[in-house]
Phi, psi and omega in degrees: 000331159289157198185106155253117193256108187265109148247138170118016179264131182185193162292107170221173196284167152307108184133309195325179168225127143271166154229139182272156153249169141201139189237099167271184195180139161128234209246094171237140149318276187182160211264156187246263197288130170213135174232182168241161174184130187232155166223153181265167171284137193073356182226162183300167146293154195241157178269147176258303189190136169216198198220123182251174196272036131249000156115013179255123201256162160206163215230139155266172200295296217279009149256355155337121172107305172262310150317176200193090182259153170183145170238134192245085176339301171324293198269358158078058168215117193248153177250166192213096216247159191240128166191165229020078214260140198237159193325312189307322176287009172298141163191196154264103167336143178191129180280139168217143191252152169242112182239150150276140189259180180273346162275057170004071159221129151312154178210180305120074171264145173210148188266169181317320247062129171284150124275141139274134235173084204258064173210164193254000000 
């Protein structure tokens, strides 16, 4: 009944830029939490970055500076925008949410995954 739809991933240089989308959707009250979180290949998944629904973020260090969280309440959608993005950021993206259900029970959502792809 949930549905997060992941965009805005592809191939760019070292320098480069992206912006991530995730667009929820179906039978959400509303959302508490929305976050980015990636894994490299051979490595754990990592918290990137996330955002609470009064707008307070947090980073892991080595995207401090560069990233970007944000959400658009309206549109149950959050972003995630990149820049001065360096190999290391490569990895699979991957959106994830804490929605309130309409029986006020929390829930736990994740998107497909993105790739990112950071080479020259």
């Amino acid at each position: 009944q949930v549905q997060l739809v992941e965009s805005g991933g592809g191939l760019v240089q070292p320098g480069g830029s992206l912006r991530l989308s995730c667009a929820a959707s179906g039978n959400i009250f509303s959302i508490d939490t929305m976050a980015w979180y990636r894994q490299a290949p051979g490595k754990e998944r990592e918290l990137v970055a996330s955002i609470t629904r009064n707008f307070n973020t947090n980073y892991v260090d080595s995207v401090k500076g560069r990233f970007t969280i944000s959400r658009d309440s309206a549109k149950n959608t959050v972003y995630l925008q990149m820049s001065s993005l360096k190999p290391e950021d490569t990895a699979v993206y991957y959106c994830q949410i804490r929605a309130l259900t309409p029986n006020m029970l929390y829930n736990i959502y994740w998107g497909q995954g993105i790739q990112v792809t950071v080479s020259s």
